[in-house]
C-alpha positions as CSV (number, residue, x, y, z in Angstrom):
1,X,95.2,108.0,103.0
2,X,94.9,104.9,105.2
3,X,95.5,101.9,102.8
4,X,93.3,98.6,103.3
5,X,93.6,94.9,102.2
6,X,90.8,92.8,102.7
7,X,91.0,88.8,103.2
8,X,87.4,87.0,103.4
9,X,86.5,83.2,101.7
10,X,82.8,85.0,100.9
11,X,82.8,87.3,97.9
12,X,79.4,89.0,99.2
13,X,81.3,89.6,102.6
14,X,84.2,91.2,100.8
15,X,82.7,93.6,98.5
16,X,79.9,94.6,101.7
17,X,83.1,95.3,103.9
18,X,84.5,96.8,100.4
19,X,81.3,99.5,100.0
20,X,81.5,100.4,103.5
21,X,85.2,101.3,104.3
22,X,85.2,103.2,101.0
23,X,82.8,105.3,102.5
24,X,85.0,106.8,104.7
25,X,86.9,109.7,103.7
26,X,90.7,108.6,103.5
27,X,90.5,105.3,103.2
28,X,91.3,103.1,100.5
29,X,91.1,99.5,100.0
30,X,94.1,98.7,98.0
31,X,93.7,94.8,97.8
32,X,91.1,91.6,97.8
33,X,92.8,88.0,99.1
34,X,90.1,84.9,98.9
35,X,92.3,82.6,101.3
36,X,95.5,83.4,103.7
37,X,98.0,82.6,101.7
38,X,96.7,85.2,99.2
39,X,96.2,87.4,102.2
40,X,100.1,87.4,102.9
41,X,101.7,87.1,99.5
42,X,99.4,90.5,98.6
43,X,100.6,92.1,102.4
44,X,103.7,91.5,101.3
45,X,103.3,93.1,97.8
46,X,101.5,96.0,98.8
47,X,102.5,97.0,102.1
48,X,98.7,98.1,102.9
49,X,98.3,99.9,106.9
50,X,95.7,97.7,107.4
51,X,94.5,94.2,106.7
52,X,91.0,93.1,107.8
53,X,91.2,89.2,108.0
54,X,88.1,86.5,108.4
């Protein structure tokens, strides 16, 4: 299972880019960050393979 965080400032954005990665077979979004400093501080929490920034 490929593990995903998502950071974007836009709430429609995030649960658009949300909907279509969880699509995919094997792929999980594991976290939502609103800013970069939430981006980072949840990175560091939850150690996701990928993070898709704005």
């Amino acid at each position: 299972m490929t593990r995903i965080l998502i950071a974007d400032d836009h709430d429609v954005v995030r649960s658009g880019v949300r909907t279509i990665l969880e699509a995919h077979e094997g792929w999980e979004v594991v976290g939502e960050a609103t800013d970069g400093k939430q981006a980072v501080d949840q990175a560091l929490a939850i150690r996701p393979d990928i993070v898709i920034l704005d």
